[in-house]
N, C-alpha and C positions, 0 to 999 in steps of 0.2 A: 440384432444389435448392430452398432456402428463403428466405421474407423474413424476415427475424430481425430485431426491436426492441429496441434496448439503452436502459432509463433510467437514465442516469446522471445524477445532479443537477450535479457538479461534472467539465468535461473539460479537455483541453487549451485554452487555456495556464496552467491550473491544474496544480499540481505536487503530485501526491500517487501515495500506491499506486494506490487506485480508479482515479483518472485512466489511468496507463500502464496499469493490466489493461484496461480498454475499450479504450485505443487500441489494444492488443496483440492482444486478442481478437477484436475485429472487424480487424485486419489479416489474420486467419488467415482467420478465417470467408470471408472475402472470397477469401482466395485456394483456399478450398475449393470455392469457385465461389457461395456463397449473394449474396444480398442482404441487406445492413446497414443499416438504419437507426438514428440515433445519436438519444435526444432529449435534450437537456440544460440547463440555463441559462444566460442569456447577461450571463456575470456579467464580460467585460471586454468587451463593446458590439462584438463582430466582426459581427451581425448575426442575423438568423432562417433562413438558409439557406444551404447551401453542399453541394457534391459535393468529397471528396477524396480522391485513392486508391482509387474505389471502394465511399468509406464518405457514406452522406449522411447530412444531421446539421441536426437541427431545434434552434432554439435561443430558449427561452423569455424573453421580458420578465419583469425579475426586480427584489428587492432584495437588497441584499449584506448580510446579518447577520452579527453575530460578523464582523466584518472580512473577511468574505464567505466565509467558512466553511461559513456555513446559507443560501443564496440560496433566498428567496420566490419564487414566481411572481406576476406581476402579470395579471391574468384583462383585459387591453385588447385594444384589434383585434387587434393583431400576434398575442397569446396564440389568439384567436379559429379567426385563419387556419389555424394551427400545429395546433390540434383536429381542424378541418374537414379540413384535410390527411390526418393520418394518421385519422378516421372511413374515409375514401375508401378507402386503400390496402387491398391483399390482403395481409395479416398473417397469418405461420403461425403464429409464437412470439414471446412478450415475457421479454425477461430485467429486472428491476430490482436494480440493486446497492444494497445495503444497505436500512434496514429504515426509519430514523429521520428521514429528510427528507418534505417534503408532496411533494417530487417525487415519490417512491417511493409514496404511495396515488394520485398521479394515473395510475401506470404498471400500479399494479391494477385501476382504474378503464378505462381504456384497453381490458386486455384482458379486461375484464367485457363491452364494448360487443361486442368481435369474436368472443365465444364461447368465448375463450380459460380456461385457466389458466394465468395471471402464475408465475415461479420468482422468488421475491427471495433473494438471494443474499447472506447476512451476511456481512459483512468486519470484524466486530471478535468480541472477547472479552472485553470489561469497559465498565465505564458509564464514557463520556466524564469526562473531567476538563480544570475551566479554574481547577483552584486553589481556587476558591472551596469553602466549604462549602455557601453558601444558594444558590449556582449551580451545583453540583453535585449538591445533592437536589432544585433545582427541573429539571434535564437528565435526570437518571435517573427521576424521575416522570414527564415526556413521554416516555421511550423505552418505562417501561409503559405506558402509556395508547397511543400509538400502533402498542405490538406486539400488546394485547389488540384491537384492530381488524382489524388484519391477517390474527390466528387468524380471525375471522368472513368471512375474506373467502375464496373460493375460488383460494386460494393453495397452492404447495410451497416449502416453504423447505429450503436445501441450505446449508453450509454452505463458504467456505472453504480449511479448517483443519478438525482433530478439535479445537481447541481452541475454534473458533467454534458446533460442532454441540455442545460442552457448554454454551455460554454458551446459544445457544435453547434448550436442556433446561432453564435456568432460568427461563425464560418457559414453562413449559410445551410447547414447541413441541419435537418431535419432528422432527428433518432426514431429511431423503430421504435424502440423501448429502453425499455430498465434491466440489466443484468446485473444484480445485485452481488456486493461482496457479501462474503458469510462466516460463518466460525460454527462448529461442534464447541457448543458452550459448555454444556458437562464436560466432554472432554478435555479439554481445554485447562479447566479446572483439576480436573483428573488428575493433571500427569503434574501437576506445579511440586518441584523440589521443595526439602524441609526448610528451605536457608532461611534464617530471619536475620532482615535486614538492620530490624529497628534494634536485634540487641548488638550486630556486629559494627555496626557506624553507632550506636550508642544514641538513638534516637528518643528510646522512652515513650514517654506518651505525648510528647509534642506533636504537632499537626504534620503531616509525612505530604508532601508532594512528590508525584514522579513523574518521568519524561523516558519515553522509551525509543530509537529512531537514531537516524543519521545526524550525527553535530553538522549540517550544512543550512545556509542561511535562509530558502526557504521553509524552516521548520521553523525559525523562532528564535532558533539559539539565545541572539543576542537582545530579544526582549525577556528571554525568563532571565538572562544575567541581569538585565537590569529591572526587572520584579524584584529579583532578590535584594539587588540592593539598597532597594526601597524598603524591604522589610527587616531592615538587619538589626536586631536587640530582641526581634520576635521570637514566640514559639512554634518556629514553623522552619521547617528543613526541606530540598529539592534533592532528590534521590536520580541523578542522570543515569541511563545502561546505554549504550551507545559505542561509539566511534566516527571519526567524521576529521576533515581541514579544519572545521571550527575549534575543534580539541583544545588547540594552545590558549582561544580567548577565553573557556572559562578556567585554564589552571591559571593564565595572568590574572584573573579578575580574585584570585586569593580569597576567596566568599567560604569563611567558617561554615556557614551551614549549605553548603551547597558539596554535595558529596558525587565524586563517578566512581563510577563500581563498573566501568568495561563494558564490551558487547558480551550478552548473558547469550546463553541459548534459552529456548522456549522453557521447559521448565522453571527457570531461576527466574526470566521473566514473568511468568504469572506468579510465583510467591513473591517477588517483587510486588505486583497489582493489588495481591488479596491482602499485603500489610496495609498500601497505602491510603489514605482516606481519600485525596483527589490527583487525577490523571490529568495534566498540565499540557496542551498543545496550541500557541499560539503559531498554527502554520498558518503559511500566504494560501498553500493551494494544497487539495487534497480530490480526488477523483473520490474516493471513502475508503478512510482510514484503517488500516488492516489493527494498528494499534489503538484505534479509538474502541474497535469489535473485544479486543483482547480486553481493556477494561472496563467495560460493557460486561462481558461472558464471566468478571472476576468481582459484578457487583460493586465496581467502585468510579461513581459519579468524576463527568466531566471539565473538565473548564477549557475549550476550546473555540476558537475562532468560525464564524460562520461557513465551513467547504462541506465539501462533498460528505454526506453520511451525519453529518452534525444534525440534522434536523430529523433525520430515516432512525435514528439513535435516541434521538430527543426531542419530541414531537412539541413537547412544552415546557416549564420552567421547573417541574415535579421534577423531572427528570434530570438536568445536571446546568452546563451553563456554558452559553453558546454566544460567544462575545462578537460584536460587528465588525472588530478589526483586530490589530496584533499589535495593542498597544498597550505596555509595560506600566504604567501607572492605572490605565485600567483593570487588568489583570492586579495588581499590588491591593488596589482600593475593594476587587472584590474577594481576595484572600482575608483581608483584614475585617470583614464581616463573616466571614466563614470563622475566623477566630473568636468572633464577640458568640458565636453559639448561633445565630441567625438563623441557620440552617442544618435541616434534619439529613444530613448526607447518608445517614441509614437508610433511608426512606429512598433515599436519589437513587443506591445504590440498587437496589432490590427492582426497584422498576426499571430501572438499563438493563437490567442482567434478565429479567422477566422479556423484556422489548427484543432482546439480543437473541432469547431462546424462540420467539414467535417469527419473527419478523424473518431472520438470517439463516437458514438452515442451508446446508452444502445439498442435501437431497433436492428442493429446490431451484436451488442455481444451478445446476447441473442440467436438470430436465431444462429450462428457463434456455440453457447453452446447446443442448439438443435439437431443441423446438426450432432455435435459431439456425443454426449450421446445418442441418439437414434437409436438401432439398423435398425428398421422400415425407417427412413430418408437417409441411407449413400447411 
C-alpha cells in the first residue's frame, strides 16, 4: 500500500464540494488500506495536527482572504514545523486539488523535494466570479499567471469533469484524464434524518424545489430569486439550505413561497433531497457538482445549467434538465411545464439515482487517484 498526500487549501469545517471530495476520498483511500496525509489550512484555528479516522491532517497558519475563501499561508514556526514534517516522511504520491490557491504551488513544490510528480486535479470550468468587473479581470489574470507556472512545473493535470479537461485546454494544458467525483449512493441515502420539510414549512403537495450550497453569486442566487418571482400565485415552493453574503438578497426579496431553512448537515440535507421533486442549480461554473451527486444518489431529477458533471449525471433528457445558461425566465418557463404534468420526474428520478450508483463509485475514484499519484503504479 501507499502514503498518499492530499493538498487541499480549504477542509472540513469548511463547507464546499472540494472540502467533501477530500474528506470522501481519503475515507476510501484509507479504507483501501493506504496511508493519508491531509495538508491544509487552518482557517478556523482547530490547530497544526491531528489523527482522525485514519486520515492525518497537517494544518497550516494562515490568513482568511475573500472571507476566507482564499486562506494565505503564514511561513512562522508552526508553518516551519509543518514543512520539516512532511520533508521527513516517505511519500509515494501527492495529489493537489485545484490549480488557483498558493496552497496548491506549495504541494508542487513539496513533491519537487521528494522526487515526485504532483497531479493537481482542477475542480472548476469557468473564471471565478465575485460580481465585480475590476475583480473579476483582476481573478482571472491571477488564474493565468498562476496556471502558466504550473505548465513549467513537472506536473499532470487531470481533470474532474470533461467539462473541467476543456476549461485546461484553455490554458493550453492538456488533461491526462478524468478523476471523477463520487458519492456512496445507498449510503448517502442511508443516513438522511426523519425531518420532513414539507410538513414543517407547510408545503403539502405543491411542487417542492430545493437549492442546497453557498448563497454567493456564482451559484445562481439571484436568478432562482428571480424564477421565483416569475412564479409567484403558483403551486410551487423553493426550499434554500445554505448560508452565504447573498443571505440578505433573498430575505429583502420577501418571496412567500421561497423558504431558508439554514446550513443543514448531511443528514437533514438528504431528507431535504428525498422530499423534493426537483434540485434547482442555476450555477455559472461547476468542476462537478458535489450537490448535483447528493440528488442524484436521492433519485430526485435535476434542473441545472450546463458545468461540469451536468451531462456525466445526465447523459440525455430521460434523465433531468440541463439548461444552456443561468437564465431566470428560462428556468420559470421550464418549472411551469413541469407543473402542467409534462413530465415524469419519477422516471427522472430513478434513472439519476441508477446513473449515480454505476457511474460514481468512491472505490473507483480512488484506485483512478492511485493509478495517478503513484509513480510505482503508471
Amino acid at each position: 500500500m501507499s502514503t498518499i498526500c492530499i493538498f487541499s487549501a480549504l477542509c472540513f469545517p469548511s463547507m464546499g464540494g472540494v472540502e467533501r471530495f477530500t474528506d470522501s476520498l481519503s475515507a476510501e483511500l484509507v479504507r483501501q488500506g493506504h496511508e493519508v496525509i491531509v495538508v491544509t489550512n487552518d482557517t478556523h484555528g482547530l490547530g497544526m495536527h491531528d489523527v482522525s479516522s485514519g486520515v492525518e491532517t497537517f494544518r497550516l497558519p494562515c490568513f482568511n482572504v475573500l472571507g476566507g475563501r482564499y486562506p494565505v499561508p503564514v511561513c512562522n514556526f508552526d508553518y516551519r514545523v509543518v514543512m520539516d514534517e512532511l520533508d521527513a516522511r516517505q511519500i509515494d504520491g501527492i495529489l493537489v486539488n485545484t490549480r488557483f490557491y498558493l496552497h496548491s504551488i506549495l504541494g508542487v513544490r513539496i513533491a519537487k523535494r521528494h522526487g515526485l510528480q504532483a497531479v493537481v486535479l482542477d475542480h472548476g470550468s469557468a473564471y471565478l466570479t465575485l460580481g465585480s468587473s475590476v475583480l473579476d479581470w483582476a481573478i482571472a489574470r491571477y488564474e493565468d499567471t498562476i496556471t502558466r507556472y504550473l505548465r513549467r512545473q513537472p506536473v499532470d493535470f487531470y481533470g474532474i469533469s470533461q467539462k473541467s479537461t476543456e476549461w485546461l485546454a484553455h490554458f493550453g494544458v492538456k488533461a491526462r484524464g478524468i478523476i471523477n467525483n463520487s458519492i456512496d449512493a445507498a449510503a448517502y441515502r442511508a443516513q438522511a434524518s426523519s425531518r420532513s420539510f414539507r410538513s414543517e414549512l407547510g408545503i403539502g403537495d405543491e411542487l417542492m424545489l430545493a437549492f442546497t450550497g453557498r448563497f454567493i453569486l456564482e451559484k445562481g442566487i439571484t436568478v432562482l430569486i428571480d424564477m421565483m418571482r416569475q412564479l409567484q400565485g403558483e403551486r410551487v415552493h423553493l426550499v434554500m439550505a445554505g448560508d452565504g453574503p447573498l443571505r440578505s438578497v433573498i430575505e429583502d426579496a420577501k418571496l412567500e413561497a421561497v423558504h431558508l431553512v439554514g446550513r443543514l448537515d448531511a443528514p437533514d440535507i438528504a431528507a431535504l433531497l428525498l422530499e423534493s421533486d426537483v434540485f434547482c442549480l442555476p450555477t455559472r461554473s461547476e468542476g462537478f457538482s458535489t450537490s448535483l451527486l447528493e440528488s442524484a444518489a436521492c433519485g430526485t431529477p435535476s434542473l441545472v445549467t450546463d458545468v461540469g458533471g451536468a451531462r456525466e449525471l445526465m447523459p440525455d433528457d430521460s434523465y433531468g434538465f440541463v439548461m444552456h445558461e443561468a437564465d431566470a425566465r428560462a428556468f420559470a418557463s421550464l418549472v411551469h411545464r413541469i407543473l402542467r404534468g409534462t413530465y415524469d420526474l419519477a422516471d427522472m428520478g430513478d434513472r439519476c439515482r441508477c446513473r449515480a450508483e454505476e457511474y460514481c463509485s468512491w472505490d473507483a475514484t480512488a484506485h483512478k487517484v492511485v493509478e495517478a499519484v503513484c509513480p510505482n503504479r503508471r
